[in-house]
C-alpha positions, 0 to 999 in steps of 0.5 A, a space after each residue: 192313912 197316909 199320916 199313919 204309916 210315915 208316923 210309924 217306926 216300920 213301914 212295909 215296902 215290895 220290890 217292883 222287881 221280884 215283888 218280895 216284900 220288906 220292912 223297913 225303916 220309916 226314916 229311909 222313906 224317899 231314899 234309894 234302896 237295894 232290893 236283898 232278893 234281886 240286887 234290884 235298885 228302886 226309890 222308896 215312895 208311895 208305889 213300893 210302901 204298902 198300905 194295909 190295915 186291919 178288916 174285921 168281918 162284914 167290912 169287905 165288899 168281896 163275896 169270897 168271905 162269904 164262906 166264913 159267915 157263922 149264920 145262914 146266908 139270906 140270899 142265894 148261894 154264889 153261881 158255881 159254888 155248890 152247897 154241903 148237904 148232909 145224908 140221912 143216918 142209915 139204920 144200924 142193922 143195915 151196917 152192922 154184920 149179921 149176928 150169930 144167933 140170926 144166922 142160927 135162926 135161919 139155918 134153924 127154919 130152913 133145916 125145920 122144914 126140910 126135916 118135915 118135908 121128908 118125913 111127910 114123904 118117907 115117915 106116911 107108910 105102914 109103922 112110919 112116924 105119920 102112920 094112921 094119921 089123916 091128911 087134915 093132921 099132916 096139913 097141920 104139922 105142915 102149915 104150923 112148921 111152914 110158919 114158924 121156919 118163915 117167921 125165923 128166916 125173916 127174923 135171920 134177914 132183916 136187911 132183906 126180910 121181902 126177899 127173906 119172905 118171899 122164899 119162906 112162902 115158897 118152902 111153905 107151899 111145897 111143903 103144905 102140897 106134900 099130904 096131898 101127894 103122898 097120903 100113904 098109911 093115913 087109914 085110922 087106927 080104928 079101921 085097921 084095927 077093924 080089918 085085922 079082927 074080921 080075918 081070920 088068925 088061922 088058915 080054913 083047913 081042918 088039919 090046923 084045928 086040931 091042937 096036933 097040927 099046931 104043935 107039929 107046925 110050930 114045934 112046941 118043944 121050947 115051950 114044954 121044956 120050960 114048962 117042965 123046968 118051971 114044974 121042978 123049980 117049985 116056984 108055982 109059975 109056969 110058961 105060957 106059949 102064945 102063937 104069933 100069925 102073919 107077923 111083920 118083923 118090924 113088929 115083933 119086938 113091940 109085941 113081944 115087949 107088951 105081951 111080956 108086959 101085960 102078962 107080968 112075965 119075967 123078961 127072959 121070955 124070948 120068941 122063937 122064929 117058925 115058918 114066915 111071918 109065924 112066931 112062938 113067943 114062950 112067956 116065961 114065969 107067968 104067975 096070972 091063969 091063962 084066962 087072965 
């Protein structure tokens, strides 16, 4: 090693001083020198030249090129040192934020069951949505709405779809509970219609038997003036009156639509107001027999 670096045209030498290194003739070896850094004054000998050579790896004894190593290393890791571990991928639709149309789905489920909540509680009474529907139906409606606003909030919640779960399962029972409290207007059809026919469309007293009496109560003359105005007109139509008894008023209009209907009368007919609850609907143009 020795022979190697006197042969050489350079060798490398450090001050003893301020442990600058230099490059230096190798003709000067043995001979006084001048440090160019501290001004310091030293003999170029064997203790100032400094022997380096080339390592490739492996040759080195020292553990600290142990981090270079491009294969795993087979035997334990040095003491104080600890080892990169790398996490799991998370899955993206935990990252990403949440898309428009699952916002949508959740508002949409939540407000579906909202929306069948309320008509179960205020749509049950007489001329509502769910009149003369049974509870068994109103159980149906609920449970199949409770279900399909679950399934959209979970489908709206996929970083949380337990918690998502667990609440669609609680809007699902208050709203599968509500036929059983609120069973308002849930006789059949056929049984109110039953009791409708069994009463009777007149008061029981004799002056409303007489043809007079109903005239005088119901003030007939809209229907005799279009009687008459028919009779001139020549068309072979006429106008027929029908006595409308009891009548609620939200009622009326679709009365009065099927009458006109089923009658083929022509749409002016009009009903004309009387007494509470009483109407004297004039079917106007009416071409049918009166037993028709």
């Amino acid at each position: 090693m020795a022979d190697e670096s006197v042969n050489s045209t350079s060798l490398t030498i450090r001050c003893p001083a301020c442990r600058q290194r230099f490059d230096v003739d190798n003709a000067l070896v043995g001979r006084m020198v001048e440090c160019g850094g501290c001004d310091a004054r030293f003999r170029i000998d064997d203790e100032v030249v400094v022997r380096s050579r080339k390592f490739y790896p492996g040759e080195r004894a020292g553990s600290g090129l142990n981090n270079f190593q491009r294969v795993p290393l087979s035997a334990a890791a040095p003491v104080g040192l600890q080892t990169m571990r790398y996490a799991e991928l998370q899955n993206p639709e935990k990252l990403e934020p949440a898309s428009a149309q699952r916002i949508l789905a959740g508002v949409f489920g939540v407000a579906m069951m909202a929306l069948t909540a309320l008509l179960l509680i205020f749509a049950g009474g007489p001329g509502g949505a769910f009149d003369s529907m049974p509870v068994r139906n109103r159980l149906i409606v609920a449970g199949f709405v409770s279900l399909l606003g679950t399934t959209l909030l979970v489908y709206a919640n996929p970083r949380a779809r337990i918690k998502a779960g667990t609440i669609g399962l609680l809007l699902s029972a208050g709203v599968i509970c509500l036929p059983f409290f609120f069973k308002g207007g849930t006789l059949p059809a056929v049984a109110k219609t039953a009791a409708i026919k069994n009463e009777p469309l007149f008061p029981v007293e004799d002056e409303l038997d007489s043809l007079t009496a109903l005239k005088e109560r119901f003030t007939t003359k809209p229907l005799e003036d279009e009687q008459k105005g028919l009779e001139k007109s020549g068309e072979g139509k006429k106008a027929i009156g029908v006595f409308l008894i009891g009548l609620q008023p939200r009622n009326l209009y679709m009365i009065r639509d099927y009458l006109i209907r089923d009658s083929e009368a022509e749409p002016s007919s009009h009903p004309y107001p009387r007494d509470e609850g009483s109407y004297l609907m004039v079917l106007t143009g009416v071409t049918k027999s009166l037993d028709d």
